[in-house]
C-alpha positions in Angstrom: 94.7 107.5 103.2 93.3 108.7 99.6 96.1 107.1 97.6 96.4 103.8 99.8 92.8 102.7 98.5 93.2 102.2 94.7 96.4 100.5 95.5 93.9 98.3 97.9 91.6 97.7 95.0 94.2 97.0 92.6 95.8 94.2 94.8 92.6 92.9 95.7 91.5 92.4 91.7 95.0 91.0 91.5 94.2 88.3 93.9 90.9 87.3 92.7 92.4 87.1 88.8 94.2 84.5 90.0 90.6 82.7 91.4 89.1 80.5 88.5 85.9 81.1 87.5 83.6 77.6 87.6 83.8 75.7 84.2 82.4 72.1 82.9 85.6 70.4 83.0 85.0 71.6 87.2 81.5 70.6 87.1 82.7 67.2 86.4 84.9 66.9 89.3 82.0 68.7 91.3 79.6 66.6 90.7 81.6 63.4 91.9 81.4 65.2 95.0 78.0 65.9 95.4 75.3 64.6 92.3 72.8 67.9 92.8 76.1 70.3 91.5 75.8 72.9 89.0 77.4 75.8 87.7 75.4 78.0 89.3 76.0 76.3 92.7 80.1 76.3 92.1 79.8 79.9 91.1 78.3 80.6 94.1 80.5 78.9 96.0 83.6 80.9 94.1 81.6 84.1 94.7 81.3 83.2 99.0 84.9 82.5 98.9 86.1 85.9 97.2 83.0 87.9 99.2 83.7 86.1 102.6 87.4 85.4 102.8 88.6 88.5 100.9 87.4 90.7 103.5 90.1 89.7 105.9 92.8 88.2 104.0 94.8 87.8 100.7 93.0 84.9 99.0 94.8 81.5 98.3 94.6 79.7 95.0 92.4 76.7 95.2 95.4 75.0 94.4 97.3 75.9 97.3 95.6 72.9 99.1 94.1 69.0 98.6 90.6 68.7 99.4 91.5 67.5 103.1 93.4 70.6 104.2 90.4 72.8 102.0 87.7 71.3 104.6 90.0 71.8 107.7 90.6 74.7 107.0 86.9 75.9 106.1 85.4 74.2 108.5 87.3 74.1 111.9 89.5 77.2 111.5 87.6 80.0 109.3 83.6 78.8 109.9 83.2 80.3 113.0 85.7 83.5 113.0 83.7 84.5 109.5 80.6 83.8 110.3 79.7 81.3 107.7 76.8 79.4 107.2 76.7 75.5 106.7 75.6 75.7 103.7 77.9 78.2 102.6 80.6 76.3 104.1 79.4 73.3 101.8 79.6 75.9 98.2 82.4 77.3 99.1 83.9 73.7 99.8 82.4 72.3 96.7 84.0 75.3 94.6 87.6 75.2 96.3 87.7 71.3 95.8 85.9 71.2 92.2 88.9 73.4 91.2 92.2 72.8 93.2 93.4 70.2 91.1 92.4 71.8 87.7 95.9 71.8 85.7 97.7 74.9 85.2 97.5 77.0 82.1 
């Protein structure tokens, strides 16, 4: 059981490498969404979705999804069985949709 944790860790920190940390070219995009984004606010919305959906499950790239299947998905499938909050619900929608359509590279 000793050996199988680092291994854990080390897939884990593989997964969220591949999670895009909040920039201004995102903030942009954010903020046609909802005027009162910020930075911080998108950050905190990437930090709920590694903190909150990690626990359970290999993350998914933003990109994996449009903003359409993001909000089914957070709100009618994963809200209730992870116990989020509405308002975490509405960061970690704004991150997920601020950067799924960021181009690669």
């Amino acid at each position: 059981m000793t050996r199988r944790l680092p291994i854990a860790v080390l897939a884990l920190a593989g997964c969220v490498g591949t999670i895009p940390h909040p920039d201004e070219r995102d903030l942009v995009v954010a903020r046609s969404l909802a005027h009162d984004a910020t930075l911080d606010r998108l950050a905190e919305g990437r930090r709920l979705y590694v903190g909150k959906c990690s626990s359970c499950h290999a993350l998914h790239a933003p990109r994996e999804r449009d903003d359409p299947g993001w909000r089914k998905v957070v709100e009618t499938e994963m809200a209730g069985r992870a116990r989020i909050s509405r308002d975490e619900a509405d960061r970690i929608l704004l991150y997920l949709c601020a950067v799924n359509d960021r181009p690669s590279g």
